[in-house]
GUNU-382993 format. One record per atom (N, C-alpha, C): residue in three letters; atom name; x, z, y. Coordinates in steps of 0.001 Angstrom, whole numbers, padded with zeros to 6 digits. Each point is the difference from the previous one (the first is absolute). Layout:
@aa ALA	at CA	u X	w Z	v Y
...
This chain:
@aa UNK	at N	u 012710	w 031863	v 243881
@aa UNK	at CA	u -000262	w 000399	v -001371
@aa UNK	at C	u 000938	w -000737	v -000955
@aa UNK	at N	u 000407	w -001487	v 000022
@aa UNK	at CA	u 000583	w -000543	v -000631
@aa UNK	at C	u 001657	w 000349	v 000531
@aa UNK	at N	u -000155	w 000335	v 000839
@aa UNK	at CA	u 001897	w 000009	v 000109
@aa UNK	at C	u -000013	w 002218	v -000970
@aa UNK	at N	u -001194	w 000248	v -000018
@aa UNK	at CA	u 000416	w 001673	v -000536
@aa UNK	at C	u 000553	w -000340	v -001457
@aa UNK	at N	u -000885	w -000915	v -000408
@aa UNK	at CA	u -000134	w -000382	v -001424
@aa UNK	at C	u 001372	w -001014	v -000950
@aa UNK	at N	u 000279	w -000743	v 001290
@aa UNK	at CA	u 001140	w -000683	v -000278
@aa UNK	at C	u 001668	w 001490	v 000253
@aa UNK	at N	u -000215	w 000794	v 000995
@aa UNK	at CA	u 000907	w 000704	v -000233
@aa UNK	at C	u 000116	w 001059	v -000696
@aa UNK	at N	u -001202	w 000263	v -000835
@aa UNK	at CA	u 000201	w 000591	v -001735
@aa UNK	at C	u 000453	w -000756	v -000800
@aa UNK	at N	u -000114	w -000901	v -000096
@aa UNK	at CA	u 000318	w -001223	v -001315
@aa UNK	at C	u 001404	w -000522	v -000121
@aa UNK	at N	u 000601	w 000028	v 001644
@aa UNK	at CA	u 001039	w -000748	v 000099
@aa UNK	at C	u 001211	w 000611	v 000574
@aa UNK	at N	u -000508	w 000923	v 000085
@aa UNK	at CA	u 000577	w 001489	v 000961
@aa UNK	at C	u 000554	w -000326	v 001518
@aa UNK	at N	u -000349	w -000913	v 000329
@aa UNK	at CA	u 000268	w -000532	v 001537
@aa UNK	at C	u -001032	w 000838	v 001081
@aa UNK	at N	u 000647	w 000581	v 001080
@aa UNK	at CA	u -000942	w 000489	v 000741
@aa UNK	at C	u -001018	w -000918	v 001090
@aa UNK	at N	u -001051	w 000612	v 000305
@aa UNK	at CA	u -001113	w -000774	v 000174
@aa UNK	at C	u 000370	w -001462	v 001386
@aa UNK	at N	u 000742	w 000668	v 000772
@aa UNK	at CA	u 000423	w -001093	v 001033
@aa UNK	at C	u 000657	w -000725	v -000740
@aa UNK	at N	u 001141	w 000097	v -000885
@aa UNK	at CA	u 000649	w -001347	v -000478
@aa UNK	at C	u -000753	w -001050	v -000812
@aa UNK	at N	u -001187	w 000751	v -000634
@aa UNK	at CA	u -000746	w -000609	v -001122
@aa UNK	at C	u -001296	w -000804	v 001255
@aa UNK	at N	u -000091	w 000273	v 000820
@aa UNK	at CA	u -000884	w -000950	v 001211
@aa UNK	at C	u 000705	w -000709	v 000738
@aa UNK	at N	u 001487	w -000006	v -000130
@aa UNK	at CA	u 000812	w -000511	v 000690
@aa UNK	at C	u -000371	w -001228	v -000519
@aa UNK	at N	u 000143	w -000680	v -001196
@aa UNK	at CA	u 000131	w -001521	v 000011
@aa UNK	at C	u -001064	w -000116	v -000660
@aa UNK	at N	u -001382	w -000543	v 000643
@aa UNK	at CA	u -000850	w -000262	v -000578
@aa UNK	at C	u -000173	w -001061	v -000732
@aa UNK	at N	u -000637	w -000633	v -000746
@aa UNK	at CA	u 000015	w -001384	v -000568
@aa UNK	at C	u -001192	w -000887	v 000282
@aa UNK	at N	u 000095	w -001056	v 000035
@aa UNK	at CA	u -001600	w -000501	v 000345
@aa UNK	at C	u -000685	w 000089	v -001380
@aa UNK	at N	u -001397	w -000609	v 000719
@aa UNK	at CA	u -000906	w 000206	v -001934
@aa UNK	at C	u 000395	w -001369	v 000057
@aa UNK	at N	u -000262	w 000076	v -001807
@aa UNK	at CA	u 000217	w -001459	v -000430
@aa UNK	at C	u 001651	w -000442	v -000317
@aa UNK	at N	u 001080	w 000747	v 000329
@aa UNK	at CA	u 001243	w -000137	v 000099
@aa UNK	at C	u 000077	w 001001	v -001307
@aa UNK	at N	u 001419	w -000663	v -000599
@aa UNK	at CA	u 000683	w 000834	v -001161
@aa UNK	at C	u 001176	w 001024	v 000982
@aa UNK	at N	u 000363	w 000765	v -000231
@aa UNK	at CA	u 001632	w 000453	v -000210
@aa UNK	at C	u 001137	w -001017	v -000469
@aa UNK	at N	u -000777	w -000088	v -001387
@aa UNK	at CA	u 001360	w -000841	v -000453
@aa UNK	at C	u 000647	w -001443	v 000572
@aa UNK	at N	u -001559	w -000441	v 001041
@aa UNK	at CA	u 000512	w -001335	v 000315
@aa UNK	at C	u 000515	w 000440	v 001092
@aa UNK	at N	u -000451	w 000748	v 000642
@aa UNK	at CA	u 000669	w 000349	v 001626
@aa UNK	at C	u 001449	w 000791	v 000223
@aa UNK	at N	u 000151	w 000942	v -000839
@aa UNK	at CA	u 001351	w 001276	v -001204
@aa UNK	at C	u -000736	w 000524	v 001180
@aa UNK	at N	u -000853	w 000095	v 000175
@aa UNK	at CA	u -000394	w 002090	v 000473
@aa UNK	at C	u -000378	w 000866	v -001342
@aa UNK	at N	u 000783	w 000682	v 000428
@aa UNK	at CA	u -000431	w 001389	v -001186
@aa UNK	at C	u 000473	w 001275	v 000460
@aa UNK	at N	u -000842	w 000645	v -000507
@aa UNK	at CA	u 000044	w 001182	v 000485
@aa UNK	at C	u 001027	w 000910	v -000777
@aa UNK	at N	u 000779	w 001485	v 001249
@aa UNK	at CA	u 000773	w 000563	v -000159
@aa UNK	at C	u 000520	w 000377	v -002279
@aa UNK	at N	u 000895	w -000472	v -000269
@aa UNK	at CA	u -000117	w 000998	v -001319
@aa UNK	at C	u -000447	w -001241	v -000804
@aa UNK	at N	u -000649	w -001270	v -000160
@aa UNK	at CA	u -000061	w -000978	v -000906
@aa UNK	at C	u 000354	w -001595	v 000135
@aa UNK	at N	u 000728	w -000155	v -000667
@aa UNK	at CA	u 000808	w -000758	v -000148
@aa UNK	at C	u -000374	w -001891	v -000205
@aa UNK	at N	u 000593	w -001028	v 000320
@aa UNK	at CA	u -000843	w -001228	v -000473
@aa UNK	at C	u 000586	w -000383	v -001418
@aa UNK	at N	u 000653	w 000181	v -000708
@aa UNK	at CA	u 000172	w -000101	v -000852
@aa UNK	at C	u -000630	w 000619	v -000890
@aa UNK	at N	u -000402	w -000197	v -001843
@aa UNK	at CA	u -000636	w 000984	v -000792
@aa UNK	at C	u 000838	w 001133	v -001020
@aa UNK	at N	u -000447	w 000993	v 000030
@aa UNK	at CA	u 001119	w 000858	v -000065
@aa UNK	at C	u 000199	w -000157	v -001582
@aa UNK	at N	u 001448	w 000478	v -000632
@aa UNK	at CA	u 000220	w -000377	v -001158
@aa UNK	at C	u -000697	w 000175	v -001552
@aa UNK	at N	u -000405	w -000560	v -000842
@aa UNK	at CA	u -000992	w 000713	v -001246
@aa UNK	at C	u 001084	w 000890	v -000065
@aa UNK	at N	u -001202	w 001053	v -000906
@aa UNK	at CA	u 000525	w 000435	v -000856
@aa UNK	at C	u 000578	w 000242	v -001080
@aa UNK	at N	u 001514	w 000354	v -000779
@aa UNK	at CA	u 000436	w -000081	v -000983
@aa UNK	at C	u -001212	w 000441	v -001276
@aa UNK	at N	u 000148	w -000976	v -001286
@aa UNK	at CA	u -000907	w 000709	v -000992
@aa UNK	at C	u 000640	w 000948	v -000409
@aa UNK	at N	u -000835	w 001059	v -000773
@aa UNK	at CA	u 000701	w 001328	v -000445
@aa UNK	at C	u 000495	w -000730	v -001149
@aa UNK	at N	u 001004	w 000982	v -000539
@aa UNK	at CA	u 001452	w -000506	v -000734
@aa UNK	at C	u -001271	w 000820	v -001446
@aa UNK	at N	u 000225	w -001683	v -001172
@aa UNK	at CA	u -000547	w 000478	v -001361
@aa UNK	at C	u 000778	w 000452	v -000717
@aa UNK	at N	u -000322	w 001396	v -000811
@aa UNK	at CA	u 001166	w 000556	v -000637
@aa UNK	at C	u -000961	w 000091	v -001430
@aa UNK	at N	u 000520	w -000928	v -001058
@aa UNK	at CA	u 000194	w -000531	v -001727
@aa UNK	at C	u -000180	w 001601	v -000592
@aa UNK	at N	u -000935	w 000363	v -000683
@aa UNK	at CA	u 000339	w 001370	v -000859
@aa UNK	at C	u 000287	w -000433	v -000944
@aa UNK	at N	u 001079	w 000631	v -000666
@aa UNK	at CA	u 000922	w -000079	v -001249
@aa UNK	at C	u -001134	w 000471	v -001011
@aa UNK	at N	u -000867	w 001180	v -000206
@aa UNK	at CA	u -000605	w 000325	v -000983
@aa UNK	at C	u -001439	w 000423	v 001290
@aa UNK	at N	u -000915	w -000191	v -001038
@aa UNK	at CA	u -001221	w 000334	v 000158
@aa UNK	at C	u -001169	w 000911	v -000531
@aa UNK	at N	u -000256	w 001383	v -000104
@aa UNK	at CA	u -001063	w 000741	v -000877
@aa UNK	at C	u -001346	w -000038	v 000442
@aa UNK	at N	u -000656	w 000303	v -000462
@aa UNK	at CA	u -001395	w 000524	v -000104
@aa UNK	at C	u -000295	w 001232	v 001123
@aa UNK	at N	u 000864	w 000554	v 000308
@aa UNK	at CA	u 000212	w 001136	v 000926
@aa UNK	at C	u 000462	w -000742	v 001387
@aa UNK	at N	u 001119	w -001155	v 000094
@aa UNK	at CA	u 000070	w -000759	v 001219
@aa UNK	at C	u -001134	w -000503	v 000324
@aa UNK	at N	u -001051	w -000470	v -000919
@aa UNK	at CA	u -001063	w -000871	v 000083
@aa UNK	at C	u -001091	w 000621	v 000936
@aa UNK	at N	u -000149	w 001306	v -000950
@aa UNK	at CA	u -001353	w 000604	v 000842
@aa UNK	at C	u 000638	w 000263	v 001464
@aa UNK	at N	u 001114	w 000533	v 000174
@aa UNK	at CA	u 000669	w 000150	v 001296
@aa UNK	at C	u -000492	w -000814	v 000775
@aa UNK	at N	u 000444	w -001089	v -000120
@aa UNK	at CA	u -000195	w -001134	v 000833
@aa UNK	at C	u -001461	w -000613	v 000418
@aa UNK	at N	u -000340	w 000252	v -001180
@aa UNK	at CA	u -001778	w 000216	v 000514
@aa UNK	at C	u -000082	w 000843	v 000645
@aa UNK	at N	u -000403	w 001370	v 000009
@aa UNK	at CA	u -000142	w 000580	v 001052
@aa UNK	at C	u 000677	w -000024	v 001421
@aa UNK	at N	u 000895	w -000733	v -000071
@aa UNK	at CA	u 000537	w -000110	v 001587
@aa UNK	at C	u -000230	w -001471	v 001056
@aa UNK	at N	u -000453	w -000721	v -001384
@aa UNK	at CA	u -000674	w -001217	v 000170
@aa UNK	at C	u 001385	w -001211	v 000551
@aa UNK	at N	u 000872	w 000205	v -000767
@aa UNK	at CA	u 001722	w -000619	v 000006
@aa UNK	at C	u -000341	w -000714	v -000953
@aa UNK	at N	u 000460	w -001206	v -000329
@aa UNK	at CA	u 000898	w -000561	v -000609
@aa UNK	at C	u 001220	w -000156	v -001342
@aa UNK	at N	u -000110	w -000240	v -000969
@aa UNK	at CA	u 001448	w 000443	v -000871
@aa UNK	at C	u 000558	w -001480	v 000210
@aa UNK	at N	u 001336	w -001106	v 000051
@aa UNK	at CA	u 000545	w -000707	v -000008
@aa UNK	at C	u 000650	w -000195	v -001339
@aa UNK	at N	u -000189	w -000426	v -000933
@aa UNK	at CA	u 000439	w -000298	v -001481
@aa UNK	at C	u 001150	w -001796	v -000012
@aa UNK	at N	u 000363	w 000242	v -000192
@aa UNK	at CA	u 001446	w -001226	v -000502
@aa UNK	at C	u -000072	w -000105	v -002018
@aa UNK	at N	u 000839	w -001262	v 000090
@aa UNK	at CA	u -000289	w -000326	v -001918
@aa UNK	at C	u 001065	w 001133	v -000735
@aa UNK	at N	u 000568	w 000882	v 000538
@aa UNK	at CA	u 000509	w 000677	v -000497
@aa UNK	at C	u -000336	w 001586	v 000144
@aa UNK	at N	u -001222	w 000188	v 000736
@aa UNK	at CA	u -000474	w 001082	v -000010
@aa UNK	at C	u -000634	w 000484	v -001013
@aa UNK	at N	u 000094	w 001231	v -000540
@aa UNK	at CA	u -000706	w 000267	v -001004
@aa UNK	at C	u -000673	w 000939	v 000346
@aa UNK	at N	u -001607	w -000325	v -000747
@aa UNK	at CA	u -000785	w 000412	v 000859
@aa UNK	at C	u -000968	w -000012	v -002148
@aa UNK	at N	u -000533	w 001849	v 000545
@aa UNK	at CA	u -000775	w 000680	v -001253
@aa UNK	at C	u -001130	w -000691	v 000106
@aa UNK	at N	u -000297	w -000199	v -001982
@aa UNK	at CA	u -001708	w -000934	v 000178
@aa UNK	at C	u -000750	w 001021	v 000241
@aa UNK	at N	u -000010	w 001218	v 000843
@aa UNK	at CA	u -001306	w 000554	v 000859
@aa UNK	at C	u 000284	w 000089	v 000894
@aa UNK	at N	u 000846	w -000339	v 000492
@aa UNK	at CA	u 000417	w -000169	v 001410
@aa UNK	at C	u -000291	w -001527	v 000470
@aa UNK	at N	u -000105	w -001317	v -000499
@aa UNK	at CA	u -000360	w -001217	v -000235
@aa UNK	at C	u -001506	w -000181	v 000374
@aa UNK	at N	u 000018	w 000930	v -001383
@aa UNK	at CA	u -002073	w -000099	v 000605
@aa UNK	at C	u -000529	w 000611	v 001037
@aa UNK	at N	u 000133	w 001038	v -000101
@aa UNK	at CA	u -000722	w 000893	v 001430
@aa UNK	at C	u 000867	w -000843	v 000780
@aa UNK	at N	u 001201	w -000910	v 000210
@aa UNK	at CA	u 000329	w -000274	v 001203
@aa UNK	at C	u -000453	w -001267	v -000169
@aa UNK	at N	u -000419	w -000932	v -000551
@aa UNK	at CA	u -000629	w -001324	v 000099
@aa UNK	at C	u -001536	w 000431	v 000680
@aa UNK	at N	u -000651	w 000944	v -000743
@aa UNK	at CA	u -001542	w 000280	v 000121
@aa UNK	at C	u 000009	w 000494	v 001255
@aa UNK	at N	u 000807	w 000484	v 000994
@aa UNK	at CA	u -000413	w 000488	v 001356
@aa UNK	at C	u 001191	w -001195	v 000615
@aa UNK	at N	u 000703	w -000946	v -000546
@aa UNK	at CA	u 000367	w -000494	v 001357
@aa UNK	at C	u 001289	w 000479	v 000691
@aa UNK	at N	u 000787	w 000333	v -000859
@aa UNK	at CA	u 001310	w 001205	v 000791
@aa UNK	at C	u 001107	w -001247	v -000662
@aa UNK	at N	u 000258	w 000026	v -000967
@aa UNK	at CA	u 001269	w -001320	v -000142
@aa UNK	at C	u -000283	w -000754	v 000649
@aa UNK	at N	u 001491	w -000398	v 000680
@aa UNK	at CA	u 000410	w -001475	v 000213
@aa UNK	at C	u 001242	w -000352	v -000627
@aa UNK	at N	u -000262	w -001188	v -000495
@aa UNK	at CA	u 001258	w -000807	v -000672
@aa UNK	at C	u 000562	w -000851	v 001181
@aa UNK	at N	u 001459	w 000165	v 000199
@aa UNK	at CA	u 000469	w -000302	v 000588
@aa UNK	at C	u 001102	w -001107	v -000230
């Protein structure tokens, strides 16, 4: 049952995945058994998504962004409409960056 389960997960077929059993109580990492497809090392983060500064800001970007539940990114040179300010302070959508 455990080698069916390990060769969904790991895509190793069932004899290779019973091939090297491990004892209980033993890691992988201390012994380097691991199974077909994962690696001992941790695989790399992920890049953050790239912030892109809006030059201008409306009342019409605002509700947008509410409804899609995004984000607006504001800089000291963004200009940004006083109803676009409020509805975007009052729900939470600016960030000053």
């Amino acid at each position: 049952m455990a080698a069916q389960i390990a060769s969904r997960v790991f895509g190793a077929p069932p004899a290779a995945a019973s091939a090297a059993p491990v004892a209980s109580g033993s890691r992988p990492e201390a012994s380097g058994e691991y199974p077909a497809g994962v690696s001992a090392t941790p695989a790399s983060e992920p890049t953050a998504p790239e912030i892109t500064v809006a030059p201008f800001v409306s009342e019409t970007e605002v509700r947008v962004a509410i409804r899609k539940g995004e984000k607006i990114f504001i800089g000291p040179k963004t200009i940004v409409t006083p109803a676009a300010r409020d509805l975007g302070l009052a729900h939470d959508i600016l960030v000053d960056t």
